[in-house]
C-alpha positions in Angstrom: 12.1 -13.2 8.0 12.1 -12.9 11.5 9.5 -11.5 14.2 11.8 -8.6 13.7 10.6 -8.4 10.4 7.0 -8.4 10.7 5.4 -5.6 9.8 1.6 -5.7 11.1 -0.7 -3.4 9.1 -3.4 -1.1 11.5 -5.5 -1.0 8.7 -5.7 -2.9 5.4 -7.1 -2.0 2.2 -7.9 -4.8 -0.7 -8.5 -3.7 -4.1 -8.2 -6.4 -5.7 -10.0 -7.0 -8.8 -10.2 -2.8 -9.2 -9.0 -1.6 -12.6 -6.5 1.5 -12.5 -6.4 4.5 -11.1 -8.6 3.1 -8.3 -6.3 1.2 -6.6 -3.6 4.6 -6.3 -6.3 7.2 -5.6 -8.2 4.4 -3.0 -4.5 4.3 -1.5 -4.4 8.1 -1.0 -7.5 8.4 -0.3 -7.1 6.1 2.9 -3.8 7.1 4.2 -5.4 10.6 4.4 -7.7 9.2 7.7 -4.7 7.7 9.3 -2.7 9.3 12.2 1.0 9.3 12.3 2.8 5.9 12.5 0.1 4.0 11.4 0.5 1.2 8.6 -1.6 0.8 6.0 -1.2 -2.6 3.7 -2.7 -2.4 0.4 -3.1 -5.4 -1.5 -3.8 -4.5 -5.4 -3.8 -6.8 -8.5 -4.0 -4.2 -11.2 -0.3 -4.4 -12.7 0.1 -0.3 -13.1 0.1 0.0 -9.3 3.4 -1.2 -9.2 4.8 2.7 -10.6 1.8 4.2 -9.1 0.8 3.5 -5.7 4.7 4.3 -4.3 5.7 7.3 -6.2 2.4 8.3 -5.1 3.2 7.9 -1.5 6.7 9.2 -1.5 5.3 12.8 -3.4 3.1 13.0 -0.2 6.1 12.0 2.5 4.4 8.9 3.5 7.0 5.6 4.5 6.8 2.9 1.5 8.3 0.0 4.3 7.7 -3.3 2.1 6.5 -4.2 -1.5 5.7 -8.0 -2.1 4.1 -9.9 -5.2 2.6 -13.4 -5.2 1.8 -14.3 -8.9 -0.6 -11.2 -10.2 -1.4 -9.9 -6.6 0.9 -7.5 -4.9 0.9 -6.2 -1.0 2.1 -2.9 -0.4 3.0 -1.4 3.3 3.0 2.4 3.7 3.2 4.3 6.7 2.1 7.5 7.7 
């Protein structure tokens, strides 16, 4: 990865240790208060997220940039 490549989150949302839905509506919930361009990085362990959180985004035109998983945690980066 280069700088390039970085992608630096303005605001960053952990729900880790939430059960689903929380995770997907928490997501929507907070892109709602961000202005155009800025990146939101969610970082979610509940395994259903995975389908959720970015068809969720896509339906409601936001930019899914990056999806990453370390073991059971997983870091999403969505745009508005």
């Amino acid at each position: 990865m280069t700088e390039k490549d970085i992608i630096i989150p303005t605001y960053r949302l952990d729900t880790h240790g939430e059960p689903c839905p929380y995770p997907a509506v928490a997501t929507l919930e907070a892109m709602e208060q961000l202005k155009p361009g800025e990146i939101l990085e969610i970082i979610s362990d509940c395994p259903q997220s995975i389908n959720n959180i970015p068809v969720d985004a896509k339906n409601y035109g936001y930019k899914v940039l990056d999806i990453k998983q370390d073991g059971s945690t997983i870091y999403y980066w969505i745009q508005k």
